[in-house]
C-alpha positions in Angstrom: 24.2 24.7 33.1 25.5 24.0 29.6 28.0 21.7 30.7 25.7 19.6 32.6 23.3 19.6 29.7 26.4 18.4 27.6 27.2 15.8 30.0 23.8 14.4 30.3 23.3 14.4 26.6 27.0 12.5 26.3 25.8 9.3 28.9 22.5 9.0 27.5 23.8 8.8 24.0 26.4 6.1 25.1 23.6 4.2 27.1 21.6 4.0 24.3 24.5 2.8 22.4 25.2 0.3 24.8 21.6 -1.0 24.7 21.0 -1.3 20.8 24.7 -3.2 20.8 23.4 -5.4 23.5 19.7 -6.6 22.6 19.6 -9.7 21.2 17.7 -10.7 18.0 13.6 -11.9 18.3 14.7 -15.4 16.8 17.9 -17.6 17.8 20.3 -17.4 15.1 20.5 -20.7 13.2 22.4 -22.2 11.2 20.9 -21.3 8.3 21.0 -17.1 7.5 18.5 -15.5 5.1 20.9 -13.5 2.5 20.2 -9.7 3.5 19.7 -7.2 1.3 22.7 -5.6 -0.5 22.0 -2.4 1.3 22.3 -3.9 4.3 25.9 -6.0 3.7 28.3 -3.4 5.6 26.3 -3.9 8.6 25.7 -7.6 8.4 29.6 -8.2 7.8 30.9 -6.2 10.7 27.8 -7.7 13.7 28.5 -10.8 13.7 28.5 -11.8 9.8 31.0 -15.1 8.5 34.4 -14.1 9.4 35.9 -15.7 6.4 34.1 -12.5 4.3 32.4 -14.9 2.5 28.3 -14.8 1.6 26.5 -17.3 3.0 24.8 -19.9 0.9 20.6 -19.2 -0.1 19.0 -20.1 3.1 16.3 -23.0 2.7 12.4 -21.8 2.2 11.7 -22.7 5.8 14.5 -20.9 7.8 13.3 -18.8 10.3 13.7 -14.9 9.6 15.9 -13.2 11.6 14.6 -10.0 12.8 16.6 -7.1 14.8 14.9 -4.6 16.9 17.6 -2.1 16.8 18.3 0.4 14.5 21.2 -1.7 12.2 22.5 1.6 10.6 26.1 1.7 12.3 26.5 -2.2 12.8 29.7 -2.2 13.7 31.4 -3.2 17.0 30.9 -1.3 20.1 28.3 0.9 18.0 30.8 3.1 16.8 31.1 2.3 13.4 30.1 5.6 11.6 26.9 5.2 9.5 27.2 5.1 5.0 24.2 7.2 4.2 24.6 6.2 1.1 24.5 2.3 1.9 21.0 1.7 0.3 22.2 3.5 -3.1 23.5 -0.2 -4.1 20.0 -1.8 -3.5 17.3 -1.6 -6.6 14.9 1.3 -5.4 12.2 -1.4 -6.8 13.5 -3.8 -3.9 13.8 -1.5 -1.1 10.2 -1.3 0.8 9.2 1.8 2.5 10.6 2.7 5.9 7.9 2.8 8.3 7.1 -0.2 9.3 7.5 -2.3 12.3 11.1 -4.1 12.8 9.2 -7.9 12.4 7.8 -6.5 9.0 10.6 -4.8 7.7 12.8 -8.3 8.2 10.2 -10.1 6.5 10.0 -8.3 4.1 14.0 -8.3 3.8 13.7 -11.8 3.0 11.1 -11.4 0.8 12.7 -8.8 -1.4 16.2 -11.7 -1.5 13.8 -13.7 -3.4 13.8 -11.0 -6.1 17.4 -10.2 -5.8 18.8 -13.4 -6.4 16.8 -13.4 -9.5 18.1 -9.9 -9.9 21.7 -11.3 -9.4 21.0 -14.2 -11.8 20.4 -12.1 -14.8 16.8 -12.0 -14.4 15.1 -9.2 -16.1 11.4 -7.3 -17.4 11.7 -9.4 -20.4 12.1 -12.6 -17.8 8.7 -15.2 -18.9 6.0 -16.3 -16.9 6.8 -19.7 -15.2 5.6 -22.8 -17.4 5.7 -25.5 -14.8 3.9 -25.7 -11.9 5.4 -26.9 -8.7 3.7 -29.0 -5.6 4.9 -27.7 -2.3 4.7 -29.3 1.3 3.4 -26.5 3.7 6.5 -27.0 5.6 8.4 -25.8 2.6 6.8 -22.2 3.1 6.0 -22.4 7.3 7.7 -19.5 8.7 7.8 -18.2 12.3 8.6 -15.4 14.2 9.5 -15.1 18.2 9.0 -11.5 19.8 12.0 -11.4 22.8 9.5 -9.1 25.3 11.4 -10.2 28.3 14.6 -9.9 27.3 14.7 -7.2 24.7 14.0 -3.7 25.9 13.5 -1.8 23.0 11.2 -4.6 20.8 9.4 -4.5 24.0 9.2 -0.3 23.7 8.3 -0.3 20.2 5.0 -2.2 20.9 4.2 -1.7 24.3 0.9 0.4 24.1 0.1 2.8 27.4 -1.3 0.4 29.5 1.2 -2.1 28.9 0.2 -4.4 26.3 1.0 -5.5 23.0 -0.2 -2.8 20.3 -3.0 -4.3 18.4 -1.9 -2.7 15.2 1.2 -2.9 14.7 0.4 -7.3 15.3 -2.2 -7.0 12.5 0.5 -5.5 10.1 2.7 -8.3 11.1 0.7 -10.8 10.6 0.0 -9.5 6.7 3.3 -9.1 6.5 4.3 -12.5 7.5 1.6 -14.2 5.3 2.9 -12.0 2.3 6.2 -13.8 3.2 4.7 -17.0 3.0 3.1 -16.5 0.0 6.2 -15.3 -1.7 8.3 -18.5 -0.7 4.9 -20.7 -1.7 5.0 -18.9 -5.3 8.7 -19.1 -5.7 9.9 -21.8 -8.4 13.9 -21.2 -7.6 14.3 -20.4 -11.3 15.9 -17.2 -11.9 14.6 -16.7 -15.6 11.1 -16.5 -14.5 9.7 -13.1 -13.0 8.1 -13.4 -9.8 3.9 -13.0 -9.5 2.4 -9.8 -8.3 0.9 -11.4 -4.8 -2.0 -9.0 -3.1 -4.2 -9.2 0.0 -7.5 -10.2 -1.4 -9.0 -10.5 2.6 -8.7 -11.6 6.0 -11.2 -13.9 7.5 -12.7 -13.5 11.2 -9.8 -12.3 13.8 -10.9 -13.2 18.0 -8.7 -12.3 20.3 -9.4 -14.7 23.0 -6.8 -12.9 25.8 -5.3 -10.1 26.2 -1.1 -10.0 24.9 1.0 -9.2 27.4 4.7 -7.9 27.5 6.2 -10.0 30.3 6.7 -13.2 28.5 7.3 -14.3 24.7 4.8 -14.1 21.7 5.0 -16.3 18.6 3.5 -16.3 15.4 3.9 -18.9 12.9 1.9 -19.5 9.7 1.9 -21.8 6.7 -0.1 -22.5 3.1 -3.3 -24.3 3.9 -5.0 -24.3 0.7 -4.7 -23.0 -3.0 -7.0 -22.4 -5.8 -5.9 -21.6 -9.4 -5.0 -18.3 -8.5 -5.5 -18.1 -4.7 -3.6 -19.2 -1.7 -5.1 -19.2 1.5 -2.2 -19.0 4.4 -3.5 -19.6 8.4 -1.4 -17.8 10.9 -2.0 -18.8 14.9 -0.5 -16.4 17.4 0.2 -18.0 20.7 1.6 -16.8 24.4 1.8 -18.9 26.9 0.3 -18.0 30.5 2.5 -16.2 33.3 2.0 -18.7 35.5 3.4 -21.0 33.0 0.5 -23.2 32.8 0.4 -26.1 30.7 -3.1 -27.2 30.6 -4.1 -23.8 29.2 -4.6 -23.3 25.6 -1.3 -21.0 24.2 -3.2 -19.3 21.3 -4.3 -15.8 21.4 -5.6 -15.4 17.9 -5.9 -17.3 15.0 -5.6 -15.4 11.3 -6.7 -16.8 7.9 -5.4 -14.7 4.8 -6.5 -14.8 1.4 -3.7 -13.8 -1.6 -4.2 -13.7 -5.2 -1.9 -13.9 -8.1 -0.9 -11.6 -10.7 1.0 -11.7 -13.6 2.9 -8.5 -12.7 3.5 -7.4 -16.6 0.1 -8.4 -18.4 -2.1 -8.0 -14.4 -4.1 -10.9 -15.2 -4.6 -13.6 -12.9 -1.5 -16.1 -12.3 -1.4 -19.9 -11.7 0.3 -20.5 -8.3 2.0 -23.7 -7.0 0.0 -27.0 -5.9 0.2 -28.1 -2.3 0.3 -31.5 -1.1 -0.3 -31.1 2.7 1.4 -34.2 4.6 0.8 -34.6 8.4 -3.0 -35.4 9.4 -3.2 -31.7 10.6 -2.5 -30.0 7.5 -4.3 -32.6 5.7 -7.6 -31.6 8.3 -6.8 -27.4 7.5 -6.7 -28.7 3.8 -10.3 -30.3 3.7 -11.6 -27.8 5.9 -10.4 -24.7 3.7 -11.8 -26.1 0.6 -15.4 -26.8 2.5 -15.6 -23.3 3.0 -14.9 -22.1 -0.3 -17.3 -24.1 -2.0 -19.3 -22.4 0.9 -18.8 -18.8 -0.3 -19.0 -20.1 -4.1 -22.6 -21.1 -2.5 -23.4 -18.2 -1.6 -22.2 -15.8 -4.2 -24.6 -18.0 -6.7 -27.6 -17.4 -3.9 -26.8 -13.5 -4.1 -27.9 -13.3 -7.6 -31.1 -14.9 -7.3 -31.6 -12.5 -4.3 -34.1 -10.6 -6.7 -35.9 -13.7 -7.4 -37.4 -13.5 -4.3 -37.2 -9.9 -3.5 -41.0 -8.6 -2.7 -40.8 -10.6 0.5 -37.8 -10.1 1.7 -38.4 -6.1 0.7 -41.7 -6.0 2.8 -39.5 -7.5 5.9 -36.9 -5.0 5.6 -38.7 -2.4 5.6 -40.5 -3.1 8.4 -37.1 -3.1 10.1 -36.2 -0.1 9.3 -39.2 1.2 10.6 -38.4 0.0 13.7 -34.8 1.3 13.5 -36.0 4.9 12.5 -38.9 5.3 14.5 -36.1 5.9 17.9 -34.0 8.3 15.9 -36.7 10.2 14.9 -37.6 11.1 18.4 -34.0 12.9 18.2 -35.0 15.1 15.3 -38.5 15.8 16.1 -38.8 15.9 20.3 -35.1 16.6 21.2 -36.2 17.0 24.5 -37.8 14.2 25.0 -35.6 11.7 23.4 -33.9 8.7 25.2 -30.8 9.7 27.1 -29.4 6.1 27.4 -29.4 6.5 23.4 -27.3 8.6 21.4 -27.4 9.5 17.3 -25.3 7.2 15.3 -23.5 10.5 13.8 -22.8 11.8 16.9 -20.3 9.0 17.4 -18.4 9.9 14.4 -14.5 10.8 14.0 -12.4 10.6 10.9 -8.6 10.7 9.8 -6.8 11.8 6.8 -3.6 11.3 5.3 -1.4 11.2 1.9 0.2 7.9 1.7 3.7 8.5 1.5 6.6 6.5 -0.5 8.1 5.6 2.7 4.9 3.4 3.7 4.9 0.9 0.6 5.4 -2.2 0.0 8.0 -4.0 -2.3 5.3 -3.7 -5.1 5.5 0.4 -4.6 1.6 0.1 -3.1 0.1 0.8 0.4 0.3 -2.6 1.9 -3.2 -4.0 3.5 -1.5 -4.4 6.8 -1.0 -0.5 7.5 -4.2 -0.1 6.7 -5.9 -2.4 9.3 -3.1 -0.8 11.4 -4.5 2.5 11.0 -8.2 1.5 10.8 -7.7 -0.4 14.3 -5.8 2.5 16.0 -9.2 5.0 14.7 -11.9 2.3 15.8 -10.0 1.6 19.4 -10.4 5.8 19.5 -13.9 6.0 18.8 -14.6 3.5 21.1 -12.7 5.4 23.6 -14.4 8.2 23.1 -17.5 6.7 22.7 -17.6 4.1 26.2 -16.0 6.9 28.3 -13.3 4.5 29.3 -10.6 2.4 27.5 -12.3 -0.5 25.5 -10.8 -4.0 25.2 -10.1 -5.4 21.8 -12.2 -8.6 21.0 -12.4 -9.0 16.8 -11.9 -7.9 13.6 -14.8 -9.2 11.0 -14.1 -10.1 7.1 -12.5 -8.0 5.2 -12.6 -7.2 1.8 -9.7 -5.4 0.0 -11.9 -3.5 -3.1 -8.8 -1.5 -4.7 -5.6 -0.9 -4.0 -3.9 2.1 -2.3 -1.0 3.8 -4.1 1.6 6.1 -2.7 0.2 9.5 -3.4 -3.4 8.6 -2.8 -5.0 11.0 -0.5 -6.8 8.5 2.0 -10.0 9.6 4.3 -10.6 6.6 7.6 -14.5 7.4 8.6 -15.5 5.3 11.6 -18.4 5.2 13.9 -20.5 3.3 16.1 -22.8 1.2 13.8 -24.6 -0.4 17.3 -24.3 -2.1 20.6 -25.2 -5.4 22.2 -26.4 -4.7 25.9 -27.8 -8.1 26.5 -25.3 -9.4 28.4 -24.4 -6.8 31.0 -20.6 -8.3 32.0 -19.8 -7.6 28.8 -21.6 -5.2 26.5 -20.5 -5.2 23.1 -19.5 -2.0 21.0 -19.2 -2.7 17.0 -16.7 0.2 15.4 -17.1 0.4 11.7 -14.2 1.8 9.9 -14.3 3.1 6.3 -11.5 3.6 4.1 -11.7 6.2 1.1 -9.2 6.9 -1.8 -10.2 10.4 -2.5 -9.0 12.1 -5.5 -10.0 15.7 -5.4 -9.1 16.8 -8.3 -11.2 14.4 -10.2 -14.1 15.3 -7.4 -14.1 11.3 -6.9 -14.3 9.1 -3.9 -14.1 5.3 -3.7 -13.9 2.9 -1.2 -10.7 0.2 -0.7 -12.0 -0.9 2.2 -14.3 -1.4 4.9 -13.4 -2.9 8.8 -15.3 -4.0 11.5 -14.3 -4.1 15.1 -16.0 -5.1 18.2 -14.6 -3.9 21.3 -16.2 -4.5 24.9 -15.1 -3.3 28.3 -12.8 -4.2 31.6 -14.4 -5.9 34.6 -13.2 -3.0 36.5 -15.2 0.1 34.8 -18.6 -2.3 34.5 -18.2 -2.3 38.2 -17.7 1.3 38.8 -20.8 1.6 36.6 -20.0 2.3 32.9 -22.9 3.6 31.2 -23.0 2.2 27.5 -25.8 4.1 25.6 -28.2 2.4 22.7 -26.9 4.1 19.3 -29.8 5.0 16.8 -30.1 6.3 13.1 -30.9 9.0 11.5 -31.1 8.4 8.2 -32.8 5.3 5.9 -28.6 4.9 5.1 -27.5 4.3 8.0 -30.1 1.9 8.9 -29.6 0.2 6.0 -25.6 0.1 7.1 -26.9 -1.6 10.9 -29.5 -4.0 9.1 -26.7 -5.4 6.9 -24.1 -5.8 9.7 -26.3 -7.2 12.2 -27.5 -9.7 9.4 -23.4 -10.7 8.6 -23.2 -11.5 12.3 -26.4 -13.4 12.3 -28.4 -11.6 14.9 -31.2 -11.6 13.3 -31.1 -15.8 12.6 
């Protein structure tokens, strides 16, 4: 019996072997290489590196990134080539990201961190200045894309595959911030290796629709570019697109369309950093370009109009309360006449489910912070839960509202995800919506503090197939003036009330 054991342990070993030898990168190679990391050079030179042992010359700014789904450790031929644990000693632990993340991010963020190693290399140092001239960049000059091989790579297509075989919704959220981080870092760089580089954070994600489903069969690209920059600011749009398995033209290839807002920071002093101009060039980016800037002057409209909101606050007081009248008056039933309260209808509480965690070194980012795209990552995976739980049967992904990120996360932090269901939409009944709210809290307990970095909203609805076996979707309620308050405000941000 031990024999056989050892046998069977010895072929699937070599199988596997085999396999990660064999699967072939997500993007063509090209003939242009981003420089990999120094902890990586033993592996890159003995895969398939230059054979004349020399390093390649800095790839341009709009090279695609290479990205590998195996793991590269023993890169040598055949897979036999024993592994250097100590390898990543010769990288700068303030380059080397954590080691979670999802084989698209970690490349990107690969060829991020050879932005700030050629620097490095260069002589570049803490006492390096700010950068004095400003640059004006072509989006093409920052466009980068990224192909994910389903078909023909096994284990990318395992690593995202979710159970009912489609693409994981939250591990394509973190790749997408991760790719517009990468964009932003090649649209801040000024090629000068005596300036530092800018601290670059998520400030928030626009509106996410998925309008199909991602399947595994069949390739999935994203590609993204600058659209439009501010003093400070640098909004980046990033289209994911998958064309249909019967290979039809006529249909429209994109899935989802992301918009990403970053912000600069000096990254000794903090304070807010000039970024490069953009001078968009085809009609296209000039059209993404005046539409960008429309809608910021739009939310610079609005954040004026807040502050007179008081202004005119005695009417709009005696409306809302009046709402929330009506939004109690259900939920007090549940307190008062148990018994006799609606059984399509369910307590908002009663919905609950929360997560905790410590966020550990090995989930940062290159700036040594919890990067915003684990975070939707894990805020998705809790709201596609309570959905779950909450619908009876799986839920289908649909969108992923604003979102704000209000402070950063650092490794260390010990952070809380609350979700429930704020309310549904049972108008239409082919497909009854379910909105998930997510809340993210840095806790600190021995300070006896709590704050909030960050709050999601999903909407999930369900498959044909369980609205025809007869799904029943109940009518959530509140409780509590609070939570009222939390349904008037959402339901107002999606305009149901216009």
């Amino acid at each position: 019996m031990a024999m056989r054991s050892s046998t069977a342990t010895s072929l699937l070993s070599r199988t596997l072997r085999l396999r990660a030898t064999s699967s072939p990168p997500l993007l063509e190679p090209s003939a242009h290489r981003v420089p990999r990391a120094e902890s990586r050079a033993a592996s890159s030179s003995s895969g398939g590196g230059d054979p004349s042992g020399q390093e390649p010359a800095p790839a341009p700014m709009d090279s695609p990134i290479k990205v590998f789904s195996d793991l590269r450790g023993g890169g040598g031929r055949g897979g036999s080539a024993a592994i250097d644990a100590c390898g990543s000693a010769r990288k700068p632990l303030s380059l080397w990201p954590g080691m979670y993340h999802s084989p698209v991010t970690n490349a990107l963020w690969e060829a991020r961190s050879s932005i700030f190693e050629r620097k490095m290399d260069a002589g570049g140092n803490a006492d390096a200045g700010p950068q004095t001239e400003l640059l004006t960049k072509k989006p093409a000059q920052s466009r980068t894309s990224i192909v994910y091989k389903f078909a023909a790579d096994d284990i990318l297509r395992e690593q995202y595959r979710d159970p009912w075989n489609e693409v994981r919704v939250g591990k394509l959220l973190e790749d997408l911030d991760a790719l517009a981080g990468t964009i932003a870092v090649k649209h801040c760089s000024d090629g000068d290796s005596t300036t530092r580089p800018l601290l670059l954070v998520t400030a928030s994600v626009d509106k996410m629709v998925l309008m199909k489903p991602l399947r595994l069969d069949t390739e999935v690209k994203i590609i993204g570019a600058v659209t439009y920059v501010g003093r400070s600011s640098i909004d980046i749009q990033i289209e994911v697109t998958q064309v249909d398995q019967d290979g039809d033209v006529q249909s429209d290839p994109i899935a989802l369309t992301a918009n990403f807002t970053f912000v600069a920071r000096d990254s000794v002093t903090g304070k807010s950093a000039p970024v490069n101009r953009l001078s968009p060039e085809t009609e296209r980016e000039k059209q993404l370009y005046a539409e960008t800037e429309a809608l910021e002057k739009v939310k610079r409209r609005k954040r004026e109009e807040q502050k007179g909101v008081l202004e005119k606050g005695v009417h709009k007081l005696g409306v809302e309360a009046e709402r929330l009248k009506a939004l109690l008056a259900e939920g007090r039933v549940f307190s008062d006449f148990p018994a006799l309260a609606d059984r399509d209808s369910i307590l908002m509480k009663d919905t609950r489910l929360e997560t905790s965690m410590i966020c550990q070194p090995q989930q940062r980012n290159l700036y040594g912070r919890i990067f915003g795209g684990f975070l939707m990552h894990r805020a998705f995976e809790l709201a596609f839960s309570t959905a779950y739980a909450f619908v009876g049967q799986r839920p289908c992904f649909l969108e992923v509202d604003h979102v704000d990120f209000l402070k950063p996360v650092d490794v260390g932090d010990f952070l809380r995800f609350k979700s429930c269901v704020l309310f549904t939409q049972l108008e239409n009944k082919w497909q009854p919506l379910v909105n998930v709210e997510v809340v993210a809290h840095v806790t600190r307990p021995e300070l006896r503090k709590s704050e909030i970095s960050n709050t999601f909203h999903f909407t999930f609805s369900v498959g044909s197939d369980a609205l025809k076996n007869g799904v029943n979707i109940r009518n959530v309620v509140p409780s509590t003036e609070e939570e009222a308050r939390r349904i008037l405000d959402r339901m107002d941000a999606e305009g149901l009330f216009d």
